[in-house]
N, C-alpha and C positions, 0 to 999 in steps of 0.2 A: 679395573672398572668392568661393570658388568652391562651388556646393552638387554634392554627391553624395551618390547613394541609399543608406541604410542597409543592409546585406547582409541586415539580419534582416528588417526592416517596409521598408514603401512611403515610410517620410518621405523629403523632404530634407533635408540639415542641412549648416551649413558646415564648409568643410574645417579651420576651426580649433577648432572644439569636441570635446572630450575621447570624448563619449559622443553618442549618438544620446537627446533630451530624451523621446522618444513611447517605447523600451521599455529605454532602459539599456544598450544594447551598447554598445563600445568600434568607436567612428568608426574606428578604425586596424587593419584587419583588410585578409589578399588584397592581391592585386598594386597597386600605386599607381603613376602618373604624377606627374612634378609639370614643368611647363614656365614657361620664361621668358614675360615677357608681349608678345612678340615672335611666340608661339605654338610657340619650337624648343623640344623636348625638353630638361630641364636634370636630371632622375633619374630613375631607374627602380630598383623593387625589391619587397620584399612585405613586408608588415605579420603577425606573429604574435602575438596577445595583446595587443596594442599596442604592441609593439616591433620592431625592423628586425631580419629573419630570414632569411638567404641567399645570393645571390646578386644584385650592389647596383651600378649604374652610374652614373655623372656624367658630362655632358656640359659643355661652354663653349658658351656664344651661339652659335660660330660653327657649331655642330654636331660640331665633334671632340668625339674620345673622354676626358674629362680621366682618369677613372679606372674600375679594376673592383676590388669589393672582396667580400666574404662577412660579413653580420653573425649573429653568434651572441648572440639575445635581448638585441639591443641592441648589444650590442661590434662595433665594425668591427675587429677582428683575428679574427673567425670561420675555421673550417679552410678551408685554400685557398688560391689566388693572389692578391695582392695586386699590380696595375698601377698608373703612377701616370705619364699624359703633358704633356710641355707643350700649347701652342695650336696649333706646327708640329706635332703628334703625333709627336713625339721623343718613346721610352720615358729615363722619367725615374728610375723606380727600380721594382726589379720583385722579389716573394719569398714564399717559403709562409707560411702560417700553422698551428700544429696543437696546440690546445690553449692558443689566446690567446695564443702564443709564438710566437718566430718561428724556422724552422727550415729548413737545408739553407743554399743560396748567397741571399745578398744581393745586387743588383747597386743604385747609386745616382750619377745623370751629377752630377757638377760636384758633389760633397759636398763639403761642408768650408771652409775656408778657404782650401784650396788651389786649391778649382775644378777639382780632378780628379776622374775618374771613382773609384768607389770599389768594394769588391768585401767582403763580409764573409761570414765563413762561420761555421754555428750547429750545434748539434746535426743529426746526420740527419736529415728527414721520415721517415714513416713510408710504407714504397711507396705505399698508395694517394693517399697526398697529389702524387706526383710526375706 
């Protein structure tokens, strides 16, 4: 268990407790780390309310980039790009998000049963999502 200081009061409190025990805030607020125990980076992203809000990354042990996503109050289909790599950082599947949907061109390596590359296309994004 890892302790980190409460944003509101001086306590410490573990990183798996709901709430801060000394005034009641929500432990899960602002920017978070969370790393393997190796010490490499394994996420990055930011806490709003006590849910995942933004702009959200995943790393593999090895330190590639496994994925970048956008969470809207929880949902990882937040507006935005959605990346998604293997461990050689080959993009694996890559596409907007806008309104929990998914929208514009889809690309996706080896989908399917076929193990072909795949290409799906969705309603338009909307320009500023491009």
């Amino acid at each position: 268990m890892t302790l980190v200081l409460c944003h509101k009061c001086p306590r410490e409190i573990g990183d798996g407790e709901p709430a801060c025990p000394e005034c009641g805030v929500l432990e899960r607020e602002g920017p978070f780390e969370q790393h393997y125990k190796s010490g490499q980076l394994m996420a990055r992203g930011t806490y709003l309310n006590g849910a995942l809000h933004g702009s959200y990354e995943e790393y593999y042990e090895s330190g590639q980039l496994e994925g970048k996503y956008n969470f809207e109050n929880g949902d990882p289909r937040g507006d935005g790009l959605f990346e998604y790599y293997n461990e050689r950082g080959e993009l694996m599947a890559r596409g907007l998000y806008y309104m929990s949907k998914k929208c514009g061109e889809w690309f996706a390596r080896g989908a399917g049963w076929s193990g072909r590359d795949k290409v799906e296309h969705y309603p338009p994004c909307p320009e500023s999502q491009d």
